[in-house]
C-alpha positions as a Markdown table, in Angstrom:
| # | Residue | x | y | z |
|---|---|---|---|---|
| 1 | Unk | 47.7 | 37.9 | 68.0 |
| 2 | Unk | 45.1 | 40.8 | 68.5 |
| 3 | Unk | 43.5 | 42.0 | 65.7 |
| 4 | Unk | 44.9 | 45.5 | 64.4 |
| 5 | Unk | 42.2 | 48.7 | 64.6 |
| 6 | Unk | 42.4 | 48.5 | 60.8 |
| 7 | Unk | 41.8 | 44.7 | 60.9 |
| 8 | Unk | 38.8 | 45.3 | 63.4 |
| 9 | Unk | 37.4 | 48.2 | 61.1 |
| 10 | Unk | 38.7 | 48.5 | 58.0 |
| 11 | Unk | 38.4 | 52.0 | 56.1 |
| 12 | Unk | 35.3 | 52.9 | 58.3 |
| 13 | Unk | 33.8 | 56.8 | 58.3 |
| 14 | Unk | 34.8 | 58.3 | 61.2 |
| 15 | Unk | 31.6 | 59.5 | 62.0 |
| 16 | Unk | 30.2 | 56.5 | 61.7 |
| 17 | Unk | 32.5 | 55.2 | 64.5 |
| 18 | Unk | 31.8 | 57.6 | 67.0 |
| 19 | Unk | 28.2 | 56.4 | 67.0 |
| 20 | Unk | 29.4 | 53.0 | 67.6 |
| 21 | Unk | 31.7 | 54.3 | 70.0 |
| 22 | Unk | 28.4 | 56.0 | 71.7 |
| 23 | Unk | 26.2 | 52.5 | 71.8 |
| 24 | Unk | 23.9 | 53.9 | 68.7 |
| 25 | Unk | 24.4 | 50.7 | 67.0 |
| 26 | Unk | 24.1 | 47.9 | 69.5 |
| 27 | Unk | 25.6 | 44.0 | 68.4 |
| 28 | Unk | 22.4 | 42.0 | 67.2 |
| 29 | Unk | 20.9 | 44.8 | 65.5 |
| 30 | Unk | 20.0 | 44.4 | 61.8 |
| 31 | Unk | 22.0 | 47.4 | 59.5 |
| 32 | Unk | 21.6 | 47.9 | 56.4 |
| 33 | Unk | 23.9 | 49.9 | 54.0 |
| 34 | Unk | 21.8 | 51.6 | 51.2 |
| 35 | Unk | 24.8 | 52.6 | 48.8 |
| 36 | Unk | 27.2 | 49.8 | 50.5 |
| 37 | Unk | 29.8 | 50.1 | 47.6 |
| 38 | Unk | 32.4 | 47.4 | 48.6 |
| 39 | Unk | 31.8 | 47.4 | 52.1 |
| 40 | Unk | 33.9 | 49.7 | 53.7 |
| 41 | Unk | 32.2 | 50.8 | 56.6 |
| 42 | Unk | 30.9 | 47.2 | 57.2 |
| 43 | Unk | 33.8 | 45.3 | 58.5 |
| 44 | Unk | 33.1 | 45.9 | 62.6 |
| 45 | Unk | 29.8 | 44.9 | 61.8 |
| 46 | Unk | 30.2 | 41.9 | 59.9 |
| 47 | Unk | 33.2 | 40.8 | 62.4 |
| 48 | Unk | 30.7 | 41.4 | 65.6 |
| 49 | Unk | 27.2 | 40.0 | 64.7 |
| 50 | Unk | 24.9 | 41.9 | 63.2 |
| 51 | Unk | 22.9 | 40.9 | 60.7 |
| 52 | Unk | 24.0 | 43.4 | 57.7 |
| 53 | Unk | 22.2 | 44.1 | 54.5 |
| 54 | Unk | 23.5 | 46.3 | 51.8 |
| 55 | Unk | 22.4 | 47.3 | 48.2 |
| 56 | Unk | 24.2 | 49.6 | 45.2 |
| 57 | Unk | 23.8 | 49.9 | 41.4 |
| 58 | Unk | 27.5 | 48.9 | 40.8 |
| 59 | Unk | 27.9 | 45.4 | 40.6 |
| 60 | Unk | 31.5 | 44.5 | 41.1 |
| 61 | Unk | 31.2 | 46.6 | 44.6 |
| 62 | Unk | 27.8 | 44.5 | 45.4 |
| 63 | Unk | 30.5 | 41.3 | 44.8 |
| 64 | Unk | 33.2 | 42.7 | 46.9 |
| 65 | Unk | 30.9 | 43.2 | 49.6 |
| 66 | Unk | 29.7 | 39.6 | 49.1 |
| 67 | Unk | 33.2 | 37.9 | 49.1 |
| 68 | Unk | 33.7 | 40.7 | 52.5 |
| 69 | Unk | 30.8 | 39.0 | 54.3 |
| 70 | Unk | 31.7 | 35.5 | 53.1 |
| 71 | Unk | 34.9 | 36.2 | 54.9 |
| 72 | Unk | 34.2 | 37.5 | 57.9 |
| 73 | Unk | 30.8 | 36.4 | 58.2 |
| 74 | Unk | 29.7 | 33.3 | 56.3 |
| 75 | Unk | 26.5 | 32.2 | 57.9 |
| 76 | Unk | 25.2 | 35.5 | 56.2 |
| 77 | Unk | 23.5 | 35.1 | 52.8 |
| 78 | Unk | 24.8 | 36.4 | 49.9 |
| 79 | Unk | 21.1 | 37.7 | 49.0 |
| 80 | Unk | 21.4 | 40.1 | 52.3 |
| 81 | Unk | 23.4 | 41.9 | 49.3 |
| 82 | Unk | 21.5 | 43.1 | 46.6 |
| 83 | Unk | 22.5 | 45.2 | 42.8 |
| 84 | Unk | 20.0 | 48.2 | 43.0 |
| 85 | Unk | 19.5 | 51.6 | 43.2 |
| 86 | Unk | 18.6 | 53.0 | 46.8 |
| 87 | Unk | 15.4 | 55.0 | 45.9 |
| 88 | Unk | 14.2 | 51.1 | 44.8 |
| 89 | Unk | 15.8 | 48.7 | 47.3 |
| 90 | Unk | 13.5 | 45.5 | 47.4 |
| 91 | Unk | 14.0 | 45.1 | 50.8 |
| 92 | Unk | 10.7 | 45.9 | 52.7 |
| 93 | Unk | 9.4 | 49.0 | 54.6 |
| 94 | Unk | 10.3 | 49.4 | 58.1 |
| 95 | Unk | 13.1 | 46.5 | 57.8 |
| 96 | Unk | 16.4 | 47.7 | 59.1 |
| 97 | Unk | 16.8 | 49.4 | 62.8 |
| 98 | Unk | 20.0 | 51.0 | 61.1 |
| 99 | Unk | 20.5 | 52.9 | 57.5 |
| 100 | Unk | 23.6 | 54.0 | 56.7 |
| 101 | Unk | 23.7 | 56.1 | 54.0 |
| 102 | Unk | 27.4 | 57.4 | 53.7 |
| 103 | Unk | 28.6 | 59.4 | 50.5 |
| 104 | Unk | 25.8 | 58.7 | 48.5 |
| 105 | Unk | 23.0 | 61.1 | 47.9 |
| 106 | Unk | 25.3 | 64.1 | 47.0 |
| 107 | Unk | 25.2 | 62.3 | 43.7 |
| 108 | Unk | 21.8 | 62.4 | 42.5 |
| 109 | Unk | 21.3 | 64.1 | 39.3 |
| 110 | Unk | 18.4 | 66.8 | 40.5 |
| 111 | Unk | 15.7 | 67.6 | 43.0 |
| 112 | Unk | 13.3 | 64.4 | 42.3 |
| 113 | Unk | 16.0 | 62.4 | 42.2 |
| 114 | Unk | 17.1 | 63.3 | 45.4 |
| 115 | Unk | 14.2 | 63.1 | 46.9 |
| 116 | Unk | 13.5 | 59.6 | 45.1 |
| 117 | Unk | 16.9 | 58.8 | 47.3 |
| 118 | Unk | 16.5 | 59.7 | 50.4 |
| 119 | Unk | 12.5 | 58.4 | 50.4 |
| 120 | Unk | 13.7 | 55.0 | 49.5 |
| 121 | Unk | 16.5 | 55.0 | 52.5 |
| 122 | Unk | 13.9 | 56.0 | 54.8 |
| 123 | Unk | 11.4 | 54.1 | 53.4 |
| 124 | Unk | 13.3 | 50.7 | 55.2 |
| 125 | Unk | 13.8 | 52.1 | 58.5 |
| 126 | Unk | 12.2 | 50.8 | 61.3 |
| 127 | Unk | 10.3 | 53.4 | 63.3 |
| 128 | Unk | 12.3 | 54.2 | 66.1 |
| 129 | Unk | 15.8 | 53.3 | 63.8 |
| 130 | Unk | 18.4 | 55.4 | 63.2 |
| 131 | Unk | 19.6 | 57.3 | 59.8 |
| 132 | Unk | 23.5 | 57.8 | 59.9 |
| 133 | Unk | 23.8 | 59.9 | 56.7 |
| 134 | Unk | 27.1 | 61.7 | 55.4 |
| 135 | Unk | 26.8 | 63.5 | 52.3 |
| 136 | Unk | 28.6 | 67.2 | 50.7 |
| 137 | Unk | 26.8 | 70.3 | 51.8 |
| 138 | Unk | 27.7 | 73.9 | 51.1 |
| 139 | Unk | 28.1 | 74.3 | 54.8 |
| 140 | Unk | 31.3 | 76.5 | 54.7 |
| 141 | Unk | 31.8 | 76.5 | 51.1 |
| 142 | Unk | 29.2 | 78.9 | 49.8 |
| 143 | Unk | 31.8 | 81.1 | 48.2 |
| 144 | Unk | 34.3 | 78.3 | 47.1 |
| 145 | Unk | 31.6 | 76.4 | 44.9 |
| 146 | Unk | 29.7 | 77.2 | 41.4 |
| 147 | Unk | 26.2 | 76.1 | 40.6 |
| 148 | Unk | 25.6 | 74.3 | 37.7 |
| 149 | Unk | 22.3 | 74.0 | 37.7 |
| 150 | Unk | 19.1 | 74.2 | 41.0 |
| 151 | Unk | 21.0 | 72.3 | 43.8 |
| 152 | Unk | 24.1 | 70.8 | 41.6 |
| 153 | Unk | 27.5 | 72.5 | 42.0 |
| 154 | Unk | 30.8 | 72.4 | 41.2 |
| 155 | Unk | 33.2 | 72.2 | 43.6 |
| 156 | Unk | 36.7 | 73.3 | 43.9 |
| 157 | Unk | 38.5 | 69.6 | 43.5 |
| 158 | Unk | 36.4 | 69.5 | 40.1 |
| 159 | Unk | 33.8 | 67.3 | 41.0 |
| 160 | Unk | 29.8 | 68.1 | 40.7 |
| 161 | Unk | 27.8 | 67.2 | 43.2 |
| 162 | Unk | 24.2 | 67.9 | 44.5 |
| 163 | Unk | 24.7 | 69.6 | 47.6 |
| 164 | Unk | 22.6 | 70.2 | 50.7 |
| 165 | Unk | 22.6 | 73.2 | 53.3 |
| 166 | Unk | 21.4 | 73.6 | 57.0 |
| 167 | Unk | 17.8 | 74.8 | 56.4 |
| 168 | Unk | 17.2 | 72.1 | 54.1 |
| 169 | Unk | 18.7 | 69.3 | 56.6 |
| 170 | Unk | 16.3 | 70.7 | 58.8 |
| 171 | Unk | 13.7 | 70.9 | 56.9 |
| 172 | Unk | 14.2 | 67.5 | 55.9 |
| 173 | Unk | 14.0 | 65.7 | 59.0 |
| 174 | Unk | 10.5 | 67.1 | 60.0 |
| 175 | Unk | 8.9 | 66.6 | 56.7 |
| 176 | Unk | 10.3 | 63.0 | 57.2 |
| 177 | Unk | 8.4 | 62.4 | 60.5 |
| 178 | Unk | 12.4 | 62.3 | 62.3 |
| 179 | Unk | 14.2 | 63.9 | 65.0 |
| 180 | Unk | 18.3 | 64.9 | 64.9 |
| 181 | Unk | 19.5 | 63.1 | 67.7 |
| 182 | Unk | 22.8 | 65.0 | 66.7 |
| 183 | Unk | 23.7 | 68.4 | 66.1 |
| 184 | Unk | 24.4 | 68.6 | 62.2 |
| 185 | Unk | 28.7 | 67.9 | 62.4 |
| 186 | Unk | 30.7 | 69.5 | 59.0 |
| 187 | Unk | 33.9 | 69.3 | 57.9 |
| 188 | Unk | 35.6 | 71.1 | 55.2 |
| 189 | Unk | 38.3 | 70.1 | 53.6 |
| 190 | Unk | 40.7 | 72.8 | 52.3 |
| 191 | Unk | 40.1 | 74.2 | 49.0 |
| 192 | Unk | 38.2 | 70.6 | 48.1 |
| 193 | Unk | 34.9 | 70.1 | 49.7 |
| 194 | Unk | 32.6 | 70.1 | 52.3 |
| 195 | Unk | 30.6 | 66.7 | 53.9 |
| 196 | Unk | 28.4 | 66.9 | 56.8 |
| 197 | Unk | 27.2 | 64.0 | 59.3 |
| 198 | Unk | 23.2 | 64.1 | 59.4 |
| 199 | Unk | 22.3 | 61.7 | 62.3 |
| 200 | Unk | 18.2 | 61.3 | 62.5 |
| 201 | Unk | 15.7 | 58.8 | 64.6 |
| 202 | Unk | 12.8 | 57.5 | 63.0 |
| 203 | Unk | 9.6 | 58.9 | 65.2 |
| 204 | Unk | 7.5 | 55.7 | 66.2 |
């Protein structure tokens, strides 16, 4: 029997499969997840051959992302998946021609922190690769959120997070050295939160 679409892709970010759906992320290509958690977003790649890397601080997930791979592909090592923080993966610089980066920079504790993030997921991109990012943003929820303290709020479904805007996103990408190959894409979420997709390539 044919595989069902949640077979094929498991709990994948949406976002993230419309730029597969677009050819962003060609078969063969080496992807790695920096926040990976227990490999959601990594079943379509895993099933379909490319050669996936992933690191987080929480170790059970780094196992469940192991025994994932083992499963659905075995000739990978387990080392491809690695307990540490993004800001310092030991993989090396310019390694990946994918980072995904999905739901994980929103929780850094402060500015430095932040930035300690997001420098150690770009750090491993090839020049030329591609960032797929997804993180909470005020975008449309300026008057529905509480600051706490510089860029950490609290949101309406009680969480905290650090949250990014439009002029930083921008900002961002040319202090990186990157260009938005996307339009920045939000959604908000009723009364909860708001997450936007930040899609950037890495200038060569």
């Amino acid at each position: 029997m044919p595989l069902s679409l949640q077979e094929q892709f498991g709990q994948i970010d949406i976002y993230l499969f419309d730029q597969l759906l677009r050819g962003r992320i060609a078969p063969g290509r080496r992807v790695l997840e920096a926040g990976c958690g227990s490999g959601r977003n990594l079943v379509y790649l895993l099933r379909n051959g490319y050669e996936v890397f992933g690191a987080d601080v929480d170790r059970q997930a780094v196992e469940d992302t192991r025994r994932l791979a083992a499963s659905l592909a075995p000739a990978l090592p387990a080392d491809n998946f690695r307990v540490e923080p993004v800001e310092v993966m030991s993989f090396p610089d310019d390694f990946a021609d994918v980072v995904l980066s999905s739901a994980v920079l929103h929780f850094a504790r402060d500015d430095d922190h932040f930035r300690a993030m997001l420098h150690g997921t770009w750090r491993v991109l090839k020049p030329g690769g591609l960032l797929f990012c997804r993180l909470a943003s005020s975008i449309g929820m300026e008057r529905e959120i509480a600051r706490i303290e510089g860029r950490r709020f609290l949101l309406p479904d009680g969480s905290e997070r650090y949250l990014v805007d439009e002029m930083l996103l921008i900002k961002l990408t040319h202090d990186l050295g990157g260009r938005m190959i996307d339009p920045l894409k939000t959604t908000v979420v009723q009364n909860q939160r708001s997450m936007t997709t930040w899609v950037v390539r890495k200038n060569a």
